[in-house]
C-alpha positions in Angstrom: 11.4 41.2 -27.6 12.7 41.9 -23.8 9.3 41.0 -22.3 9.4 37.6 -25.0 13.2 37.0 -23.6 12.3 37.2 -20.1 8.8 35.5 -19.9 8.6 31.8 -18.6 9.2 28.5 -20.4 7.4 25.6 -18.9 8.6 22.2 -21.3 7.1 18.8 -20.6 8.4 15.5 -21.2 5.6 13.3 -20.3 6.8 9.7 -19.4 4.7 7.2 -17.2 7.1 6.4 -14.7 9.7 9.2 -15.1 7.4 12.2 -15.8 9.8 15.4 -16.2 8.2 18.6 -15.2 10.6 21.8 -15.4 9.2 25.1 -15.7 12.4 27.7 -16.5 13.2 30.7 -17.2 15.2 32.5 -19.8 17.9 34.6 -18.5 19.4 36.5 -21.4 21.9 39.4 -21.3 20.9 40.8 -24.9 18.3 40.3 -27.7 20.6 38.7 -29.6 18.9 35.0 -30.9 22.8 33.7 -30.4 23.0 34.2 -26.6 23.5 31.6 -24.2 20.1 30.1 -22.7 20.7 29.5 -18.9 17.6 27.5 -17.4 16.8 28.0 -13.6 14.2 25.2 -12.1 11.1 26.9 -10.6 10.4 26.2 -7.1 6.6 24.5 -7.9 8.2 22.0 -9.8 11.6 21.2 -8.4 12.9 18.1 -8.0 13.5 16.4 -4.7 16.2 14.1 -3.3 14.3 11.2 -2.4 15.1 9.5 0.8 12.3 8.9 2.9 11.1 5.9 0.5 15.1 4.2 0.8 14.6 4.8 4.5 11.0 2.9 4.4 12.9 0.4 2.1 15.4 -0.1 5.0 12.8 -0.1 7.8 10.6 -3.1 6.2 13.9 -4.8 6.0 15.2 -4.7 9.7 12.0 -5.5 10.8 11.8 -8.6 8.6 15.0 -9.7 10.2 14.0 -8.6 13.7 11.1 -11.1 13.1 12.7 -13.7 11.9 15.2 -13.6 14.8 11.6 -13.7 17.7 10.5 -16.7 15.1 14.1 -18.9 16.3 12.7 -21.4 14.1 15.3 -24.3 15.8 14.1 -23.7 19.4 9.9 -23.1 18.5 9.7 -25.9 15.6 10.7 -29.8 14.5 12.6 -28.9 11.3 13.9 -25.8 9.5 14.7 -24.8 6.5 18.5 -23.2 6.2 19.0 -24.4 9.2 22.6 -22.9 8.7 21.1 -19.3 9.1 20.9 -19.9 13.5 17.9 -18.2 15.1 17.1 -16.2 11.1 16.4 -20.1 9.5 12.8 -20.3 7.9 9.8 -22.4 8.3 9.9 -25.6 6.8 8.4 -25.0 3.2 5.0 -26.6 3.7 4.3 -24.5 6.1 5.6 -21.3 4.8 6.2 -21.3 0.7 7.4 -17.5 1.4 10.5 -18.5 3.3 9.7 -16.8 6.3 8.7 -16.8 9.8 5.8 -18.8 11.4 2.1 -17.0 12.0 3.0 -17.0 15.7 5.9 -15.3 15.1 3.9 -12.4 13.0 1.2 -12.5 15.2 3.8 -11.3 18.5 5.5 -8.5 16.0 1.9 -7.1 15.5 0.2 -8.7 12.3 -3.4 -7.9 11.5 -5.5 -10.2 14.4 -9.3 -8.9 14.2 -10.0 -10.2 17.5 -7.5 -9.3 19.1 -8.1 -5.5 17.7 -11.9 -6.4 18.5 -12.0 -7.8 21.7 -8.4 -6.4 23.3 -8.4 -3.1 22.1 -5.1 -3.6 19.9 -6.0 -1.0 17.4 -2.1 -0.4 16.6 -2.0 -3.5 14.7 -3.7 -1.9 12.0 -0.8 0.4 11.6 1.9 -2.5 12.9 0.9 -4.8 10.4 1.6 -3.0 6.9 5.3 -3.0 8.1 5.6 -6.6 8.4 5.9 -9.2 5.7 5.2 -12.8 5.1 8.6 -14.2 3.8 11.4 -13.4 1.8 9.6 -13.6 -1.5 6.9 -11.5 0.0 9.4 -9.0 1.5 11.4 -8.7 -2.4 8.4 -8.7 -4.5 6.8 -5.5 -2.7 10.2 -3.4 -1.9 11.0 -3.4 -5.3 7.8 -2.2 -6.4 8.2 0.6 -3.7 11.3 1.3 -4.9 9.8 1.9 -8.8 6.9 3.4 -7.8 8.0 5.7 -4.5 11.4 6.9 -5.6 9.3 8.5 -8.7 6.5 10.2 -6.5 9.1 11.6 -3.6 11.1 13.0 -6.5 8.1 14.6 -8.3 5.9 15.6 -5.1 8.5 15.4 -2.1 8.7 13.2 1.0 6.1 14.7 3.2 3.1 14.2 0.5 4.5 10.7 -0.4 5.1 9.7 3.1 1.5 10.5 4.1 0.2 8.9 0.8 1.9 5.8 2.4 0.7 5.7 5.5 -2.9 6.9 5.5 -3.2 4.1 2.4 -1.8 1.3 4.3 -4.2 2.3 7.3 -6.8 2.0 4.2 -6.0 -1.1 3.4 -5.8 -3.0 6.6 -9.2 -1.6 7.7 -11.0 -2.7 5.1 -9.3 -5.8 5.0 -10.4 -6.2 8.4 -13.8 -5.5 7.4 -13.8 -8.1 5.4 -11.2 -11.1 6.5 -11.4 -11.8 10.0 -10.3 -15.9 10.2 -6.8 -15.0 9.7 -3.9 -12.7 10.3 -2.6 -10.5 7.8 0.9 -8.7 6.6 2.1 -6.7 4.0 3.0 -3.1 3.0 0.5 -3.8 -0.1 -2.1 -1.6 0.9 0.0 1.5 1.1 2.1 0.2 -2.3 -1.7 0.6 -4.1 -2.1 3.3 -2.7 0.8 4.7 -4.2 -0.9 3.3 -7.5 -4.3 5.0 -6.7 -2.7 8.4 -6.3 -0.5 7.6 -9.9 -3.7 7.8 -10.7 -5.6 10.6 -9.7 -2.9 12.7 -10.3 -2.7 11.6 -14.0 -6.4 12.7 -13.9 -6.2 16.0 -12.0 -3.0 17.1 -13.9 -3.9 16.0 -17.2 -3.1 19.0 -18.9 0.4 18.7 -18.3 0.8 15.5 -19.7 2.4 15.7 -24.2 0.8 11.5 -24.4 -2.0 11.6 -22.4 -3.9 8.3 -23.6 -0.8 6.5 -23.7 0.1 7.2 -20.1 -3.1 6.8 -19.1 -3.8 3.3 -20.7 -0.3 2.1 -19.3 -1.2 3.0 -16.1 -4.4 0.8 -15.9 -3.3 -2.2 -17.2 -0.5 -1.9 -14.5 -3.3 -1.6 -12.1 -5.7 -4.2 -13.5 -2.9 -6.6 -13.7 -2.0 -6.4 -10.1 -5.6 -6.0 -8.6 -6.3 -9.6 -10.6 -3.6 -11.0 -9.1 -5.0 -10.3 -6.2 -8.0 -13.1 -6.6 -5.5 -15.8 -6.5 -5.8 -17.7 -2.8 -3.6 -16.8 0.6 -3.7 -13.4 -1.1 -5.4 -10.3 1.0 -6.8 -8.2 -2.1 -9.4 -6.2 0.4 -6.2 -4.6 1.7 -5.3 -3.8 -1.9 -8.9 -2.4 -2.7 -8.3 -0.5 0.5 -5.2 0.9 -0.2 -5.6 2.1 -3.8 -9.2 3.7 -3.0 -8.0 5.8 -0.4 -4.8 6.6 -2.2 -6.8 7.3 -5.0 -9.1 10.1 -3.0 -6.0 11.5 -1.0 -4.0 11.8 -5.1 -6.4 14.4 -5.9 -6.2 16.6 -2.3 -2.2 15.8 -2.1 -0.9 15.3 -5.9 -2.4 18.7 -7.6 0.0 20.8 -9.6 -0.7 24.7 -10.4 -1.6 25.1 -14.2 1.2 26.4 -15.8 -0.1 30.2 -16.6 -0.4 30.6 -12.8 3.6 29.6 -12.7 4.5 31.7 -15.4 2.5 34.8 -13.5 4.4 33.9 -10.4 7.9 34.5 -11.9 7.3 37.1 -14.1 9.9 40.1 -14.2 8.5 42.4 -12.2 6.1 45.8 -14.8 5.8 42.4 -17.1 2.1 43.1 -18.4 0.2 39.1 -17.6 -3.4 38.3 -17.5 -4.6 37.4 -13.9 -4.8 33.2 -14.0 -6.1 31.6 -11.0 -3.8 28.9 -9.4 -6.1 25.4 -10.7 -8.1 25.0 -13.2 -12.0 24.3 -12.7 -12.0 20.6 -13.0 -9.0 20.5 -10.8 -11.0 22.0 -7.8 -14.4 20.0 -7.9 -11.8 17.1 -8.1 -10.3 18.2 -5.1 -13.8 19.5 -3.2 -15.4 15.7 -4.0 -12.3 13.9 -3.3 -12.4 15.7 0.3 -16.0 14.8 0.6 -15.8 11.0 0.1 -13.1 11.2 2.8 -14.8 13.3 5.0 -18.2 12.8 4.7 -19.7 9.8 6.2 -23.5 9.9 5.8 -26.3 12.7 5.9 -29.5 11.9 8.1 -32.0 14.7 7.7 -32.4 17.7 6.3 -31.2 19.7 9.6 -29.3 17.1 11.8 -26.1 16.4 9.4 -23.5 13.8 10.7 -20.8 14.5 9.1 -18.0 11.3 9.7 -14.7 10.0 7.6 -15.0 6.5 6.0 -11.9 5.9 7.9 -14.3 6.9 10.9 -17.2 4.7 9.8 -15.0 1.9 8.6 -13.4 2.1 12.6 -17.0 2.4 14.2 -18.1 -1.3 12.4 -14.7 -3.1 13.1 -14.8 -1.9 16.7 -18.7 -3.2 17.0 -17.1 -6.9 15.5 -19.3 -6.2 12.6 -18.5 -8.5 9.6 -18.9 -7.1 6.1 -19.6 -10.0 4.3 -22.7 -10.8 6.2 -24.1 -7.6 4.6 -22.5 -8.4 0.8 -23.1 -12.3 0.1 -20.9 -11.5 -3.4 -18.0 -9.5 -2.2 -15.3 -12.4 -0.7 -14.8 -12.8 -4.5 -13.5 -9.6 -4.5 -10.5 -11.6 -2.8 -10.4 -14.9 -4.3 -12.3 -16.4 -7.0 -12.3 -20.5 -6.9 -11.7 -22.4 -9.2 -10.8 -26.4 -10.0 -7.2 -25.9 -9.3 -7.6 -24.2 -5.8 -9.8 -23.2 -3.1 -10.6 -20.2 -1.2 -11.5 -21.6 2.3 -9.7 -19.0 4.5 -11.0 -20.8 7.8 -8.1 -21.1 10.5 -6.1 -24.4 10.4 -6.5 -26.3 13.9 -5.8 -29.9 14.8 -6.7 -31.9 17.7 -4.1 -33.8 19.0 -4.1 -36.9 20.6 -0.8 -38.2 23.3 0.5 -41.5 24.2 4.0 -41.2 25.6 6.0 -39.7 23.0 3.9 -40.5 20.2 1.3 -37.6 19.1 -1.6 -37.8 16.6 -2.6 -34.9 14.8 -6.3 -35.1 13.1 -7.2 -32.2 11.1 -10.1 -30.1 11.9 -10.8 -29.2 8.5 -10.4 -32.6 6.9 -9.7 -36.4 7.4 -6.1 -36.6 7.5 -3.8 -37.6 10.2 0.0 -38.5 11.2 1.8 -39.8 14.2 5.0 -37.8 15.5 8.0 -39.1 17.9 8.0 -35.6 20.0 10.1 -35.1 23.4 8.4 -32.4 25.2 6.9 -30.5 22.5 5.9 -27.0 23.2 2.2 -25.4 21.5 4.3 -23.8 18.8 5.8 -26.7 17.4 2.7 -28.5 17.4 0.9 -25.2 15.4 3.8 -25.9 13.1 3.3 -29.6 12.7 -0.5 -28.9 12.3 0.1 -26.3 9.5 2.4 -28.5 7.7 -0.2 -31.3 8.4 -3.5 -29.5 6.9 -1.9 -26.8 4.8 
């Protein structure tokens, strides 16, 4: 009865979203079945005060208004929108539906430019760029998602695992997206947001013992998943960096995410001449998980029998961006990964350019991409405005 009294409790309440893990242990002055029960949280499964995903919250934020304060939409274009806001008023809706700052404006904070990463060796944009966002809308719809999705993994895992989840799946993200868009510039903290889903994921898979409603929370998990990757075929929005981000977050889940099986816990804070069967820390299927997850990361390629190369896809993915190569000339199929068309939109993702044409005061924009034109009454115009008029013009 003493040894019963004393042993380790481990109870589960499995809920997608707000799993509850608390191993505890019974602390009970006497045999008697009417004692108090006093439960003391186990180190392996505490739960953590989340603050580094507020803080990345808060960071996205400032940045977004630091952005929209170098954008000074009245001195760099015709017309704003809120013009009431000063140097923080938006783009004039046509030209930015987000209400937000102008590509130029992005493209000087450090959004995703593949030639400029290509051919002026600005590799910290790759990084830069998944802390920038396109607009208001685009800045709201993707914090709040961090904030349901990260303040559940830093309290379940803690801030170091989560914070590296984040940033090694945002890196993901833009390299593949560079891979595989390289007309325009890109934002977005969506990369490292699926890879937040990816590792929701894998640890569902590589903890699955734990979990009292397996199917349920597994089913839940990918519709949330499926639903958000299709969105992701709609135009103007970069899905490689979301393919990106949840794949690598999906590998790094099972090397980052892994729990000890519950036995090994229960061995760990056993009183001490406690007779317990030796139980390794994982179970089986939670190494080779671990072991192959480790090996897509790591493991680029294999070229004979003797002479092994061994390279990250990270590395490989870096190796082809840096040599300008373009992945679609090697997958005819895969830019539908991104966008699908349709009759009610199209997926031309070719940069918007006019050519403009002066007499006194008066300019004529033509559109590069198609036959459309307009006169403005312009003092003195500088090249921004005009990139503005052009966008608003041909968008």
């Amino acid at each position: 009865m003493e040894n019963a009294a004393n042993s380790i409790q481990v109870r589960v309440h499995s809920r997608r979203g707000s799993n509850m893990i608390h191993p505890v242990s019974i602390e009970s002055p006497s045999p008697s079945p009417a004692a108090p029960v006093v439960y003391r949280e186990v180190k392996h499964f505490k739960k953590w005060f989340p603050w580094l995903i507020p803080f990345f919250i808060l960071v996205n934020t400032v940045i977004f208004i630091i952005t929209m304060a170098v954008n000074n939409c009245p001195k760099n274009s015709v017309s704003c929108l809120a013009p009431f806001l000063g140097r923080l008023s938006f783009q004039p809706f046509k030209e930015n539906p987000l209400l937000g700052p102008s590509s130029s404006a992005l493209e000087k904070m450090g959004a995703l430019d593949v030639g400029k990463v290509v051919h002026q060796h600005q590799g910290w944009r790759l990084i830069t760029c998944m802390w920038l966002h396109g607009g208001v809308f685009h800045l709201l719809a993707n914090m709040l998602s961090l904030l349901v999705i990260g303040i559940r993994l830093e309290r379940e895992f803690g801030f170091a695992k989560i914070g590296l989840l984040y940033l090694i799946s945002g890196f993901g993200g833009s390299l593949l997206s560079a891979l595989f868009i390289q007309s325009n510039i890109s934002v977005g903290a969506s990369g490292a947001l699926f890879g937040l889903l990816g590792g929701m994921l894998s640890e569902l898979i590589t903890n699955w013992s734990i979990y009292a409603n397996k199917i349920a929370a597994l089913s839940t998990l990918i519709v949330i998943i499926a639903i958000n990757l299709a969105v992701g075929i709609l135009p103007h929005v970069d899905n490689f960096a979301h393919l990106g981000g949840f794949l690598s977050g999906f590998l790094l889940g099972f090397v980052f995410l892994i729990r000890p099986q519950f036995g090994w816990v229960s061995q760990r804070y056993a009183p001490a001449g406690s007779v317990t069967s030796a139980t390794p820390r994982f179970k089986p299927y939670q190494c080779i998980l671990w072991v192959l997850s480790l090996i897509f990361l790591i493991v680029g390629y294999v070229s004979k029998l003797f002479r092994l190369k061994v390279l990250g896809w990270f590395t490989v993915g870096l190796v082809l961006l840096l040599r300008g190569e373009d992945l679609n000339d090697h997958c005819s199929w895969c830019h539908y990964l991104s966008c699908v068309p349709t009759s009610r939109w199209s997926c031309n993702t070719q940069p918007i350019s006019c050519q403009a044409v002066q007499s006194g005061n008066q300019y004529t924009l033509t559109c590069s991409n198609r036959s459309k034109s307009r006169t403005y009454s312009l003092v003195n115009p500088t090249t921004t405005q005009i990139q503005g008029l052009c966008t608003q013009l041909c968008g």
